[in-house]
VOGU-3710 file (C-alpha; in Angstrom, 3 decimals, decimal comma):
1> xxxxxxxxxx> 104,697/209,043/10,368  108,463/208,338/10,239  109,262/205,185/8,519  112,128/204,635/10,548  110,498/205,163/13,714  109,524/201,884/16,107  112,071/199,974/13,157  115,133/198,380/14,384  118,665/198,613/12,804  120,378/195,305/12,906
11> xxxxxxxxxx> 118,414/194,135/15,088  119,871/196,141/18,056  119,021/199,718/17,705  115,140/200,511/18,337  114,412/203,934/16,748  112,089/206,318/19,091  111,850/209,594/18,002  113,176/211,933/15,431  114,953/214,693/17,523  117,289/216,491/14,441
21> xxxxxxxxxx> 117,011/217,116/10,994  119,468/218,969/8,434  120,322/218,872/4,538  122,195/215,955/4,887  120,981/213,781/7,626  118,541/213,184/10,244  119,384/212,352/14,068  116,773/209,958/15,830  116,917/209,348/19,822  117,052/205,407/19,563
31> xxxxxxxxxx> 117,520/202,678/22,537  120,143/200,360/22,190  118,112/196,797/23,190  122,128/195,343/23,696  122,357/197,020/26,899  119,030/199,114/27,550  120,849/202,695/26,845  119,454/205,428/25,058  121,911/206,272/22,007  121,700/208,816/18,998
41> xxxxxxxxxx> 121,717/207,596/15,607  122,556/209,390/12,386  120,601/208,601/9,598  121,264/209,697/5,877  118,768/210,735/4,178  116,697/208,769/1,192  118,394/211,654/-1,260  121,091/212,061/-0,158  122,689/208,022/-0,391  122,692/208,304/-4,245
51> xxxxxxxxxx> 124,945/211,387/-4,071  128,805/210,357/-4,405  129,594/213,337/-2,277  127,407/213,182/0,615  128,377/208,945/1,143  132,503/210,280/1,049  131,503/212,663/3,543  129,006/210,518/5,892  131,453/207,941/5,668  134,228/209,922/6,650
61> xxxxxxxxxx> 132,811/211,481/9,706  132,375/207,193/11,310  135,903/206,344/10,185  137,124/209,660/11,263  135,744/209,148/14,783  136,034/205,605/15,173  139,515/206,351/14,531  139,946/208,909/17,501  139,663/207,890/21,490  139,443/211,670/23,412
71> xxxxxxxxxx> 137,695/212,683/25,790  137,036/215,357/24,038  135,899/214,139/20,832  132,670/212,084/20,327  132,946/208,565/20,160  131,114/206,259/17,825  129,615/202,744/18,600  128,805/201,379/15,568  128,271/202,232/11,591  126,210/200,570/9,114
81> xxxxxxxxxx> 126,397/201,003/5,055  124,079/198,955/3,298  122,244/199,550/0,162  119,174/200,853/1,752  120,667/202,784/4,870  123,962/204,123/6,341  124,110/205,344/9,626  126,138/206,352/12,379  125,225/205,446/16,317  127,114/207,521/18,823
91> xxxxxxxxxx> 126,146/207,980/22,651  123,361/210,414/23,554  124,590/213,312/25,430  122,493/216,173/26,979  124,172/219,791/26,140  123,921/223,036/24,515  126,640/224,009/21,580  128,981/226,312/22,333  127,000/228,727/19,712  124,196/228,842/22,499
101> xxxxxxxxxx> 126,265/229,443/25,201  127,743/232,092/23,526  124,272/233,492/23,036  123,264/233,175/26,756  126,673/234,423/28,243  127,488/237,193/25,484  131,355/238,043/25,750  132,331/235,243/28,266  135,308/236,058/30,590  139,024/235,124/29,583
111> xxxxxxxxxx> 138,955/232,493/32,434  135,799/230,583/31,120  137,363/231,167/27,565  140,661/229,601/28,399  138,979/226,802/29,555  137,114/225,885/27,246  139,851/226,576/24,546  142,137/224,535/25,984  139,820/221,524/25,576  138,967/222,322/21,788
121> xxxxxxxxxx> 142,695/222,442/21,474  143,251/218,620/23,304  140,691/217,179/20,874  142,383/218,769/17,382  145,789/217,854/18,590  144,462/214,525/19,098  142,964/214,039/15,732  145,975/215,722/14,555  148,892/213,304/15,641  146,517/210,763/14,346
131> xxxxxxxxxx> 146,735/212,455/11,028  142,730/213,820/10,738  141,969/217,659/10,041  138,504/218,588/10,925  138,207/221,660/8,621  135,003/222,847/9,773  135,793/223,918/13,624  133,246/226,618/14,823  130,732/226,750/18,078  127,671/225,049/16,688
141> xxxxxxxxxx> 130,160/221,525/16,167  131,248/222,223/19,924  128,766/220,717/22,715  128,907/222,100/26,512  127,885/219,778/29,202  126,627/220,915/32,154  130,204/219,538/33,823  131,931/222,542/31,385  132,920/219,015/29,406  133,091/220,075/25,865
151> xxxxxxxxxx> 133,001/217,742/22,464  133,953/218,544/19,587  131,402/217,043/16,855  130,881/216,365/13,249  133,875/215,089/11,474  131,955/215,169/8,140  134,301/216,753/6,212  137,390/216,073/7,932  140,031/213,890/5,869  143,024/211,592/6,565
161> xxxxxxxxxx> 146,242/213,293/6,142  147,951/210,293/5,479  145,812/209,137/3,071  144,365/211,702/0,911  145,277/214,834/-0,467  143,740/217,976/1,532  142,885/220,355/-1,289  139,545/221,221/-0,383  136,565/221,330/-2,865  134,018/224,570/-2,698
171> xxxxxxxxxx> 131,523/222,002/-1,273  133,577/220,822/1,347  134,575/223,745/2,731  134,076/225,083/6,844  131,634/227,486/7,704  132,525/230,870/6,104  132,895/232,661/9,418  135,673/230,664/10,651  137,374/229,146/7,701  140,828/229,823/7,250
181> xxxxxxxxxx> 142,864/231,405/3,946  143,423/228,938/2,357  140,577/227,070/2,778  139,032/230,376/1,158  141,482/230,143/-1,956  140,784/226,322/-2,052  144,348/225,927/-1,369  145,924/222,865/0,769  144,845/222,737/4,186  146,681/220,877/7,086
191> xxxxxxxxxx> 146,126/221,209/10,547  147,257/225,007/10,829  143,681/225,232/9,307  142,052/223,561/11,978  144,276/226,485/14,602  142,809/229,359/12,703  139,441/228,022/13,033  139,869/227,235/16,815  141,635/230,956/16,900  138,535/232,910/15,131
201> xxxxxxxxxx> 136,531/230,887/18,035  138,401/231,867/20,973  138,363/235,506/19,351  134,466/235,391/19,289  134,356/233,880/23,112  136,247/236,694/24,427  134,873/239,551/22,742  131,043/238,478/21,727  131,432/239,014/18,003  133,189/237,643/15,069
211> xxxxxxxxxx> 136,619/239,277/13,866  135,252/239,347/9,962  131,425/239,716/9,580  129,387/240,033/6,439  126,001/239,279/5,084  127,468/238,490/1,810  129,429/235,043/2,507  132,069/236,187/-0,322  132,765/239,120/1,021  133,460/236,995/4,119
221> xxxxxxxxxx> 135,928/234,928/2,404  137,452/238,017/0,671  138,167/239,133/4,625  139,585/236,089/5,782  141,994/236,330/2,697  142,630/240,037/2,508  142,033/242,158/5,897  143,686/241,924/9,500  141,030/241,554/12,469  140,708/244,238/14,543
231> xxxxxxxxxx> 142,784/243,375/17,759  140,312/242,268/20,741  141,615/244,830/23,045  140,103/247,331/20,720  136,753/245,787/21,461  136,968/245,060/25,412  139,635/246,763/27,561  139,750/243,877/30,150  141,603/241,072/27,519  144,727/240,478/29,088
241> xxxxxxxxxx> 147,578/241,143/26,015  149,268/238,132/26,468  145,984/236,343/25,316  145,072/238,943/22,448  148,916/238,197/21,008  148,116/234,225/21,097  144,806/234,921/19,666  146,303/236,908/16,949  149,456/234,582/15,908  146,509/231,606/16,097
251> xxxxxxxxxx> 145,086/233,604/13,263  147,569/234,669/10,934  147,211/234,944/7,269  150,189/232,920/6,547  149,841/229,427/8,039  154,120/229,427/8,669  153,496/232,031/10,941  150,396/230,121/12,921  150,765/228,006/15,711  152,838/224,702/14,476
261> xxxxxxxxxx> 150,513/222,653/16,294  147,396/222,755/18,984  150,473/221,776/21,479  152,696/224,842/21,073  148,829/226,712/21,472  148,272/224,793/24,435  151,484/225,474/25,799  151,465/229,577/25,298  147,947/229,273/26,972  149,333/227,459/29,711
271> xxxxxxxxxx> 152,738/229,625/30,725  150,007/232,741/30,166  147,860/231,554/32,983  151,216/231,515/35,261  151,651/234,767/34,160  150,959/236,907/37,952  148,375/239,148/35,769  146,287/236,905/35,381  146,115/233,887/38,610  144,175/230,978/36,595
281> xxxxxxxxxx> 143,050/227,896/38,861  140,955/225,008/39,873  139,718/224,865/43,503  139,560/221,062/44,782  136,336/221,099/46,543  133,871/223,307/44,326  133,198/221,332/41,266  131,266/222,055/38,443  131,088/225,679/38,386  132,299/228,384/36,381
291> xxxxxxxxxx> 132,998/231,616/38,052  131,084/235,238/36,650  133,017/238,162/36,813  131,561/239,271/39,847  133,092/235,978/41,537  129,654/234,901/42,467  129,534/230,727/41,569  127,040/229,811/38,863  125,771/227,057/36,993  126,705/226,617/33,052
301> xxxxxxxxxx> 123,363/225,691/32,892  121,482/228,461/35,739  120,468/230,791/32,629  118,563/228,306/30,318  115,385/226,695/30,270  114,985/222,994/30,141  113,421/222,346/26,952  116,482/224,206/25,784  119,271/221,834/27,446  117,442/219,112/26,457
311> xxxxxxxxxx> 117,118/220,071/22,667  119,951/222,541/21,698  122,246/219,729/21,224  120,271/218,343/18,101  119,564/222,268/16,963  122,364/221,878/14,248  121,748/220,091/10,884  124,605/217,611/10,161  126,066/217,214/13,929  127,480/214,544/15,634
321> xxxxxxxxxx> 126,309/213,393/18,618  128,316/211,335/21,605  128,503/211,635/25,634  132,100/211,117/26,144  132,544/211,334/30,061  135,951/210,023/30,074  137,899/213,205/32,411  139,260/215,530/30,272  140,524/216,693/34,215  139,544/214,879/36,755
331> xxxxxxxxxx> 138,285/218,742/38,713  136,031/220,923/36,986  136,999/224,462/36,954  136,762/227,163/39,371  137,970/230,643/38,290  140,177/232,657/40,475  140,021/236,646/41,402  143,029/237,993/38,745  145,786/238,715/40,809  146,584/242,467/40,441
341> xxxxxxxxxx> 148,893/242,921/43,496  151,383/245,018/41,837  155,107/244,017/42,440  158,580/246,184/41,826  160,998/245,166/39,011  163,475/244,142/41,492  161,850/240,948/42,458  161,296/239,511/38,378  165,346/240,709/37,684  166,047/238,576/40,238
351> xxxxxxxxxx> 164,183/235,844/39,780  165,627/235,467/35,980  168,691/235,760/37,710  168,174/232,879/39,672  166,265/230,514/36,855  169,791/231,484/34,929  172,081/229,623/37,677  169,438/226,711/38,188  169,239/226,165/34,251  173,343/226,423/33,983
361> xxxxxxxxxx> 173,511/223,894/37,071  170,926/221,619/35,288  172,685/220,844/32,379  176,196/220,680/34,464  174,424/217,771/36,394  172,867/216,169/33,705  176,301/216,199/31,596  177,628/214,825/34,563  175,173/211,782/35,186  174,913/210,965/31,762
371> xxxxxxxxxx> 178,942/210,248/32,131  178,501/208,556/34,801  174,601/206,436/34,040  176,243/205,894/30,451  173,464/206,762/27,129  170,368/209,263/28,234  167,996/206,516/27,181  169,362/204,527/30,087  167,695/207,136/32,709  165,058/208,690/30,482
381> xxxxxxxxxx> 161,514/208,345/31,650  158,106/208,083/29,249  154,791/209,817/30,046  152,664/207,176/28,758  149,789/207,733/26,043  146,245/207,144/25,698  146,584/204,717/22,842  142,857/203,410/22,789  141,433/203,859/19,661  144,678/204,188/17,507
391> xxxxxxxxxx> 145,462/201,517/14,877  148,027/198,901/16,449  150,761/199,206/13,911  150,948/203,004/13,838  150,840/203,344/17,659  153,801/200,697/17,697  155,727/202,650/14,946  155,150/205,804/16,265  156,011/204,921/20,270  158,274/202,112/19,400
401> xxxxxxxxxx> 161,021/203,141/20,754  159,702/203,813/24,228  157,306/201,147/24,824  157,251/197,623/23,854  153,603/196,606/22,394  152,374/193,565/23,220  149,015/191,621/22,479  147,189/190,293/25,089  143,961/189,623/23,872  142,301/189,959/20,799
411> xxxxxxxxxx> 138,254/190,541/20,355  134,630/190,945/18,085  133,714/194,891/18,686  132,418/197,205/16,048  135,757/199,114/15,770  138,051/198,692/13,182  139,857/195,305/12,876  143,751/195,995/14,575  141,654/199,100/16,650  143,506/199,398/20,196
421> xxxxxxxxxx> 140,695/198,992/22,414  142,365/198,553/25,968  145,750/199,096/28,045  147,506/197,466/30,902  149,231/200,864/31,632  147,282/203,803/32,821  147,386/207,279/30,726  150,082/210,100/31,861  152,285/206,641/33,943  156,006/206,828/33,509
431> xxxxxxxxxx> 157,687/204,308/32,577  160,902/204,001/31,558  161,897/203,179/27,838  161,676/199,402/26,679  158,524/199,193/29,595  155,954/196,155/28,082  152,494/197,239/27,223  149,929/194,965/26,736  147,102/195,654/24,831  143,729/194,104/23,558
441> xxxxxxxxxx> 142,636/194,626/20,034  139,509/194,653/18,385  139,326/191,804/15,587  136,196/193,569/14,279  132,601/193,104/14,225  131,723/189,689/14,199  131,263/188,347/10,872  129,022/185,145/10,046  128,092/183,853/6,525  124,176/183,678/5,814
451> xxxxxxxxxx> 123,247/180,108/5,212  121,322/178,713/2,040  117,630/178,836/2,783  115,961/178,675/-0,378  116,506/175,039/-1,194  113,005/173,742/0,629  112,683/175,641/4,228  109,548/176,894/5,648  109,253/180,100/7,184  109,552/179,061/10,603
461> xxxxxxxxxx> 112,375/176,893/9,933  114,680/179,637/8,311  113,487/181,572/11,110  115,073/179,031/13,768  118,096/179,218/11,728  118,986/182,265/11,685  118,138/183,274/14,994  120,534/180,070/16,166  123,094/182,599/14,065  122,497/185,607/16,433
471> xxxxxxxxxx> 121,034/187,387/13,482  117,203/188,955/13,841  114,652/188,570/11,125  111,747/190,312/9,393  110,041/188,141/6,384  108,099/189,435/3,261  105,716/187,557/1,080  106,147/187,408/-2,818  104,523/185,426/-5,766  107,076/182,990/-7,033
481> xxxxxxxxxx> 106,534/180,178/-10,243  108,968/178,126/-8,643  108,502/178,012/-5,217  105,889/176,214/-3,669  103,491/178,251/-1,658  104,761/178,890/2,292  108,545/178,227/1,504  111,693/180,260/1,047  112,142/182,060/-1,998  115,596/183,726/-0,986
491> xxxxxxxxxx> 117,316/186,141/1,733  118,892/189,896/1,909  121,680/189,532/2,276  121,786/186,553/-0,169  123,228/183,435/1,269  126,612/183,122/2,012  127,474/186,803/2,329  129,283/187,523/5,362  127,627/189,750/8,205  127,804/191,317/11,275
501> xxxxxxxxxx> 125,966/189,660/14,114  122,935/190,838/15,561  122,303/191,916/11,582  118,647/191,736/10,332  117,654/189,231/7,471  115,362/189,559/5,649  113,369/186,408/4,885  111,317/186,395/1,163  108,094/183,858/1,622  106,176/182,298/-0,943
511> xxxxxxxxxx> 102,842/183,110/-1,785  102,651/180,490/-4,889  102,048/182,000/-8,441  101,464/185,114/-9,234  97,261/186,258/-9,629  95,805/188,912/-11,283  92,614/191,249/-10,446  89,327/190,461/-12,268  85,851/191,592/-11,299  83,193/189,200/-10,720
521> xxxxxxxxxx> 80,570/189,023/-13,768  76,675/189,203/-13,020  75,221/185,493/-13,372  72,020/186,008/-11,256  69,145/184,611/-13,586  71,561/181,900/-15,350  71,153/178,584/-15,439  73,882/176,783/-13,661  76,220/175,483/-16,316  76,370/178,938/-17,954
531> xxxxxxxxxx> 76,771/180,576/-14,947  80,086/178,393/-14,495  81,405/178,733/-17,660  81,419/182,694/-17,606  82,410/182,431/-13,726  85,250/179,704/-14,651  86,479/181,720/-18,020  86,809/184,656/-15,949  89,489/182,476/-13,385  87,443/182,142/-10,497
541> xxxxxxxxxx> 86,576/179,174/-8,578  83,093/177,932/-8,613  80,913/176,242/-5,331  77,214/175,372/-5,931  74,366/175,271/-3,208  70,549/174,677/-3,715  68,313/177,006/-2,324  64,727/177,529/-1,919  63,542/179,716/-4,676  60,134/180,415/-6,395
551> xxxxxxxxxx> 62,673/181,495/-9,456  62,722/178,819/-11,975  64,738/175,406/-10,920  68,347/175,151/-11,702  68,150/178,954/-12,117  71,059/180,900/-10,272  69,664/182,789/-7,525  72,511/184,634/-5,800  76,213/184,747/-5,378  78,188/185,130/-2,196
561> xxxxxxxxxx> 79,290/188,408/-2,893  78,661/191,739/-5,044  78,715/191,253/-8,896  81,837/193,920/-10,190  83,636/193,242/-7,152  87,544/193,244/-8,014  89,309/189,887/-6,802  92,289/187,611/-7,649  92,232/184,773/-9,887  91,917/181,341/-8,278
571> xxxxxxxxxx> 89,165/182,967/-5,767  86,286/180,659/-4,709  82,767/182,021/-5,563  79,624/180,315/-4,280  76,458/180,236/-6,452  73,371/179,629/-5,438  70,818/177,532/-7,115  66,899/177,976/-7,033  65,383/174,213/-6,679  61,769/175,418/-7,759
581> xxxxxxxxxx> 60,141/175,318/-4,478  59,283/178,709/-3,111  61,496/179,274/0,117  59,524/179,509/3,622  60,251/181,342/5,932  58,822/183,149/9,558  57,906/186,143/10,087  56,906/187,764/13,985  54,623/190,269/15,247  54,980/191,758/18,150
591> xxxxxxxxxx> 51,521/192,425/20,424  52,362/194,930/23,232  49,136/194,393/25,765  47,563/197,859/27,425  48,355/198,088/31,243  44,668/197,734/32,010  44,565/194,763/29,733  42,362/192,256/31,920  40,856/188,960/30,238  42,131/185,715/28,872
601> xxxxxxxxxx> 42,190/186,296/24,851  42,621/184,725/21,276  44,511/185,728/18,668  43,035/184,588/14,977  45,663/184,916/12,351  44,873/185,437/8,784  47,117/185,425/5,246  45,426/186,715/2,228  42,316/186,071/4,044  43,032/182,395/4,676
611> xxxxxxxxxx> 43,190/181,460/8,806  46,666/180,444/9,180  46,417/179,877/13,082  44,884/181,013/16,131  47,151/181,555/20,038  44,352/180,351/22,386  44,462/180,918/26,297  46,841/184,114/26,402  45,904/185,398/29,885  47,232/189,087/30,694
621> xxxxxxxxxx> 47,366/188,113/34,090  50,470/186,096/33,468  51,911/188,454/30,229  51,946/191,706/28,918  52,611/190,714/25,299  52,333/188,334/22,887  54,776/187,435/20,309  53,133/185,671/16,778  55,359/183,609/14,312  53,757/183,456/10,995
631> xxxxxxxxxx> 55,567/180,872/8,551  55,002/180,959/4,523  56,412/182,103/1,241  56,024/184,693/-1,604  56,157/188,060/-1,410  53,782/190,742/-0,504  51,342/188,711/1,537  48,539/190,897/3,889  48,136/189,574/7,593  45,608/190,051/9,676
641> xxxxxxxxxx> 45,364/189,155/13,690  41,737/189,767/14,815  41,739/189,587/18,903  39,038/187,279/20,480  37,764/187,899/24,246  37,424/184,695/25,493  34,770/185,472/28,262  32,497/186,807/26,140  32,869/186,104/22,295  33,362/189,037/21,223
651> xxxxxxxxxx> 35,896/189,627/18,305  37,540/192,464/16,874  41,051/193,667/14,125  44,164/194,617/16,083  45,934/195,196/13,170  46,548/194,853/9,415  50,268/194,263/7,846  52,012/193,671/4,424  54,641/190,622/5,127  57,158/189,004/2,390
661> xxxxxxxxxx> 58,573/185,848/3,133  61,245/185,833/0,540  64,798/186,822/0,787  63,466/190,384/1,356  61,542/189,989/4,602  60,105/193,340/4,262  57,794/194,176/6,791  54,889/197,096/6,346  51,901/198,308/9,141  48,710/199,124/7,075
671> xxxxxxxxxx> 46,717/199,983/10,002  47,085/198,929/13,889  45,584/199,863/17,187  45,856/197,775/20,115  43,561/199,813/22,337  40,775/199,794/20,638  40,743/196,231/19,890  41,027/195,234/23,790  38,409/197,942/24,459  36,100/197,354/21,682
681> xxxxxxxxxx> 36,106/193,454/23,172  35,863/194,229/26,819  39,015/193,290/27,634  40,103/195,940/29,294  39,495/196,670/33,711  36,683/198,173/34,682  37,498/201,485/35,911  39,537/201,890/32,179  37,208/200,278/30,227  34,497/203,330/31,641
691> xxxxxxxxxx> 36,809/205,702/30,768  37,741/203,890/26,861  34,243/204,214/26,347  34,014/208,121/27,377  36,580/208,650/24,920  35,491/209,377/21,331  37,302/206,710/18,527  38,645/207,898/16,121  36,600/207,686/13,274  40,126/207,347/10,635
701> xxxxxxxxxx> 42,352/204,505/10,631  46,072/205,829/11,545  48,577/206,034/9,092  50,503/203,277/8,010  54,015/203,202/10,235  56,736/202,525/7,507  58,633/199,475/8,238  62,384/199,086/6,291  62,061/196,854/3,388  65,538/195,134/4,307
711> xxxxxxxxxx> 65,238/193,191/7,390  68,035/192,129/8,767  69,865/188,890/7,697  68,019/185,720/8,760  70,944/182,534/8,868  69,468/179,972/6,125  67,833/177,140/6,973  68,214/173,796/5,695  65,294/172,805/2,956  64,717/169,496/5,003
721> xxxxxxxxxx> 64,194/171,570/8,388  61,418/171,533/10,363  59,773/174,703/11,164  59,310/175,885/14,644  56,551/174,928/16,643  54,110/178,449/17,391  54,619/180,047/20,364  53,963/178,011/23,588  51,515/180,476/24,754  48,918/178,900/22,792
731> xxxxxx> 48,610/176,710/20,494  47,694/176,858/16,637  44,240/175,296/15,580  44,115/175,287/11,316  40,434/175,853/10,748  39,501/175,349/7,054
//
């Protein structure tokens, strides 16, 4: 079984059930006990947190995301990096990656494509201004939700701009598909990398298939660096050209002549969907749907099979996971028919004409007001920013000048100490220049020093302790030549390290010194004091009891468990002591009576020929069996119940048996037959007895029935006990 799964990490996050796995991590559906949500938690794995490269990278990917508030980019809720695990916890989202719905919808059409694009686009200009390139953009790190939401995922190799240099490594490197030049060459890579990536994807979208294709992955690269992609009218007809010329200027070989940004993308897609051949819009009261070619509605989701919305999402080795349903539009989608009403050139000459005067009047009017309103930051108006998730002192030297940042609260959270986490002024409000916004900030996780328990606390007290401390804990028991037995040896994390609440502690118990195996030596037949020496010499603990024993007195007898047997040091063995006097014991035999048993009957008992006692006045009116208790000692003694008949004297053997009264208590029928002893005796009813007497005896004794020489274990009995009275049935007469 997992080891992970039913643990909890830091006490909050309760693993349930492994639902991804890839070469460098695993992703486990986990419930967050904080506030009863289901969340999805990235685990390294085991051999992967010695590895240099792998940590950089997992790291990465939390800051990286942590850093970035989008609705279109997952978002993180807490990290841990300790010594024995780092992981990631994000929110648990229910999609299929892009990859899949490619694979369902095959060439999607330019309306669904533009859609989607556009989003991809919002989330890389986002990470861009914030000075992150992703560097490994392709359809299985893009999720679909069934609201046509999308995510982009896995920021595992992305790196800080500002921070680092981006030469890429061959192991850190996008998928070869979809990487860009330079990233092929191992040259520097900004964000005009990430637009070639996002262009090779909308490429794919529209047409079904990948502009460079290989199954050699050099030969791949060698395309991306060398050859032109076929243009994707070449492939389907119906592209519109105004979206096969962004596609191809997304995807130039020379990043100068790319897109300078996902916003000048964004803003080509936008005037193109303006354009009058090609009507692109969103209809207020039909949510949620995505339009087929055929303008028949229908559900992201109407082609695939549970299991596979359910699962797809975790499909993908070293994703990120998150459920970001912040609106990246408040509307879904619905498609349009294309407009293909064709016009005459009259009416577009005349509309320039027109846009020419009302541009020319603009900038009259504006000269004009700003002569009269005085400076253009006096009138100019702000559009303002999502700035949740951005560091405070970059969002206040970067907007500066147009808002005035203030802070109105400051809190514990697990993002980043100085993290933006809220804003007085909604996203996309103008304001004018100067305008106050108040924000709160996050002052970090909460951080509290573990307290000295190893100076004489018992388990329950560090226990109380801690959990006073809003920190969980788990305790493990270890030998210890210092500590006495039951007490607190020492913590992880060691005392006074700082750490986040809710953190688990681990709490390291005494179990006194440390004991080693030895097996337990053979002493039966010793006397006493050598039997203690060897016991003693060996590190065991000796306990004497007497017991009944024919063996010699002071002789050991038995030990309380199996001679060889492997225990610690320090363990307690009892041994047993014979006293001389043969131990006594009772044994029972069971008489069953025959139905037609009729008569009131004695039963003589005999032990190696010696009467030991006779049951007088067992009537078979009132019982249909009759149970003997024989007491003695030894072994191998022979018994022998003859039955009596009462009315008439008459006498004959029920049965012979083979009885030990010593530890053993074996038991053994030599010969036994009930039937013939009530018959032979007349003490059977008349009708039976007639017909006992037509049926010939059988002139052998039966066979012995084997009995188990092991009887089950009688309790001991004290040597000063008295021994039960016979059974009340009768009573015993000793006859010499």
């Amino acid at each position: 079984m997992d080891k992970y799964i039913g643990k909890r990490l830091d006490g909050r996050f309760e693993i349930q059930k492994l639902i991804g796995t890839g070469g460098m991590a695993d992703v486990y559906r986990a419930r967050d006990l904080k506030d009863k949500s289901i969340v999805a938690v990235k685990i390294l794995k085991k051999e992967n947190s010695e590895n240099e490269e792998f940590l950089r990278r997992f790291r990465n990917e939390s800051l990286a995301i942590a850093y970035l508030s989008n609705q279109n980019i997952v978002k993180i809720i807490d990290v841990g990096f300790s010594n024995k695990v780092q992981y990631i916890v994000m929110e648990y989202i229910e999609g299929i990656t892009l990859k899949k719905y490619m694979e369902l919808q095959d060439a999607m059409d330019w309306q669904t494509s533009v859609y989607f694009m556009l989003q991809i686009l919002s989330a890389l200009g986002h990470a861009h201004r914030r000075g992150i390139v992703h560097r490994d953009i392709k359809p299985q790190n893009i999720m679909v939700l069934e609201s046509g939401l999308i995510k982009v995922m896995d920021f595992g190799i992305a790196k800080f701009a500002r921070e680092e240099g981006l030469t890429t490594t061959a192991q850190a490197i996008g998928s070869v598909h979809y990487i860009s030049p330079e990233q092929a060459r191992s040259d520097v890579t900004d964000e005009k990398s990430d637009i070639y990536s996002a262009g090779i994807v909308f490429y794919e979208m529209l047409t079904g298939v990948k502009p460079f294709d290989n199954e050699n992955p050099i030969s791949v690269a060698l395309m991306h660096m060398q050859q032109k992609a076929k243009r994707p009218t070449d492939i389907r007809h119906d592209i519109p050209q105004e979206l096969e010329r962004i596609i191809m200027k997304a995807i130039e070989k020379n990043p100068e002549d790319r897109y300078a940004d996902a916003q000048q993308m964004i803003n080509d897609i936008e005037n193109f969907k303006k354009q009058p051949d090609g009507k692109f819009g969103h209809d207020e009261e039909e949510k949620v749907y995505v339009m087929e070619r055929d303008n028949k509605p229908k559900r992201i989701y109407d082609s695939v099979d549970d299991d596979s919305l359910l699962n797809s999402s975790y499909d993908d080795a070293d994703t990120s996971y998150d459920s970001d349903y912040d609106s990246y539009q408040d509307e879904e989608p619905v498609i349009e028919e294309e407009y293909v009403e064709k016009r005459s050139m009259f009416i577009p000459m005349l509309s320039g004409v027109v846009i020419v005067v009302i541009i020319i009047a603009t900038i009259f009017l504006s000269g004009l007001m700003l002569n009269y309103f005085g400076n253009e930051s006096d009138y100019r108006e702000f559009h303002v920013l999502d700035f949740k998730g951005q560091e405070f002192d970059n969002a206040k030297k970067l907007y500066g000048q147009y808002l005035s940042f203030e802070v109105k609260d400051t809190v514990y959270s697990p993002m980043p100490a100085n993290t933006i986490l809220d804003q007085d002024l909604a996203v996309d409000e103008v304001v004018k220049p100067g305008h106050k916004i108040y924000v709160v900030l996050s002052k970090g996780p909460r951080m509290i020093e573990i307290p000295s328990l190893d100076n004489g606390f018992t388990e329950a007290q560090a226990k109380s302790i801690l959990e006073e401390k809003k920190f969980t804990t788990q305790t493990k028991l270890v030998y210890s030549d210092t500590v006495q037995e039951n007490y607190v040896v020492k913590t992880e994390p060691e005392a006074n390290t700082p750490c986040k609440e809710g953190t688990t502690v681990l709490i390291y118990i005494s179990r006194g010194k440390m004991t080693q195996k030895v097996k337990i030596p053979d002493v039966t037949g010793k006397k006493e004091a050598d039997a203690r020496k060897i016991l003693e010499e060996t590190g065991l603990e000796v306990v004497s009891q007497q017991r009944n024993s024919a063996m010699a007195e002071g002789t050991v007898v038995a030990i309380d468990r199996s001679a060889n047997t492997v225990v610690e040091t320090g363990t307690p063995i009892t041994i047993f002591i014979s006293t001389g006097q043969p131990a006594v014991s009772t044994q029972e035999i069971l008489i069953n009576f025959p139905k037609e048993a009729n008569g009131v009957f004695t039963f003589k008992v005999y032990v190696d020929g010696t009467l030991n006692g006779e049951h007088k006045d067992v009537d078979a009116k009132f019982t249909s069996s009759k149970n003997i208790a024989i007491q003695g000692s030894g072994t191998k003694k022979e018994i022998r119940i003859m039955l009596v008949n009462q009315a008439n004297g008459k006498e004959h053997e029920l049965g012979r048996y083979m009885y030990s009264f010593d530890e053993t208590m074996t038991k053994q029928v030599i010969s036994e037959d009930i039937n013939a002893a009530f018959k032979e005796v007349g003490g059977l009813k008349a009708g039976a007895q007639a017909a006992a007497s037509a049926t010939p005896v059988p002139t052998a004794t039966p066979a012995p029935t084997p009995v188990p020489t092991q009887a089950p274990e009688e309790p001991e009995t004290d040597e000063n006990e008295t021994p039960e009275e016979p059974d009340s049935d009768g009573q015993d007469e000793n006859q010499d």
